[in-house]
N, C-alpha and C positions, 0 to 999 in steps of 0.2 A: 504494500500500500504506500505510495505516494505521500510526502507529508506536505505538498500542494496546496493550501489552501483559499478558495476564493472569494473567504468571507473574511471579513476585517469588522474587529472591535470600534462601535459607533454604527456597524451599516443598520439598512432596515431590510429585514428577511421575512418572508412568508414561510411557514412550516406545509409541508406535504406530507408529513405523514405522522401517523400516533393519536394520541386521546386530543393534540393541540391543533390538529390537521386544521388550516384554513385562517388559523390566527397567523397574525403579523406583530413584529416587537423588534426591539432594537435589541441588536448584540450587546452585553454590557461585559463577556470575555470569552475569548478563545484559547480552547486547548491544544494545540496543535499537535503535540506527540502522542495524544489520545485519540486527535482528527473529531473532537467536539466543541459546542460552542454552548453558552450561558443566554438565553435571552430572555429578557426584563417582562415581567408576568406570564412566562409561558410553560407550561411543563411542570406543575408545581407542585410540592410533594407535603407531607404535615411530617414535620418534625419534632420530637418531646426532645420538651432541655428541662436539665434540674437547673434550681437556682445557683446564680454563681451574679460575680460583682458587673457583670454587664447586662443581665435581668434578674434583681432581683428577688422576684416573684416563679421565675420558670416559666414554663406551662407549655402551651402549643403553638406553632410557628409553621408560615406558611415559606417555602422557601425553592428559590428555583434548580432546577436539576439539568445537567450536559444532557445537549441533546447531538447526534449525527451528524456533519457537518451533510451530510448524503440526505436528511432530509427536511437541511432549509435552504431557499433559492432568497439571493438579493431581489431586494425591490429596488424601482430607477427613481429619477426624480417626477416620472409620472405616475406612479403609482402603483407601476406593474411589473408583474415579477418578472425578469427577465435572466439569459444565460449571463455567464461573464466570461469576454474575449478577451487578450491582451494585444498591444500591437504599441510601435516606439513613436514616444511624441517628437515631431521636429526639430522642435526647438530645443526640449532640453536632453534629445537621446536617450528617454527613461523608456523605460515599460511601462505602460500607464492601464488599467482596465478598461473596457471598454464593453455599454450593453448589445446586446449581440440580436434585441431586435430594434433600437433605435441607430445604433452607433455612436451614440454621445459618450463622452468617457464621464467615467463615474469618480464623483472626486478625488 
């Protein structure tokens, strides 16, 4: 497996598959030697904490779980999920992304 990845911490992803199928949320981290990602209200699991000095009361907590990097797709700045291309910008010789059904490069 490839440790490839074409989602970056801050993008906005659609989920295609699991219990979160069809929600969309922002990356808030990527695992890359795991090939998963963190995204903000999605996937979320109940967690029991005893008390300790950062709650301390304990109890139940709602908390986000890695998900496959295989099944979330970037969204563009239109709103729609799309593949992600790469190809070198002109000007500064980078690699830069690019959506692969508009062709706009993605920030």
């Amino acid at each position: 497996m490839s440790n490839k990845v074409h989602i970056k911490k801050g993008d906005n992803v659609k989920i295609l598959a699991g219990d979160s199928k069809g929600k969309t949320g922002k990356v808030l981290e990527v695992v890359v030697d795991k090939y998963k990602a963190i995204v903000e209200n999605v996937n979320l699991a109940t967690k029991h904490t005893k008390p300790n000095a950062k709650s301390p009361k304990g109890g139940i907590l709602k908390q986000e779980m890695p998900i496959h990097i295989s099944n979330l797709m970037l969204v563009d700045a239109n709103g729609k999920a799309t593949r992600v291309g790469h190809k070198k910008d002109e000007k500064t010789n980078k690699s830069v992304r690019v959506s692969k059904k508009t062709g706009e490069v993605i920030k």
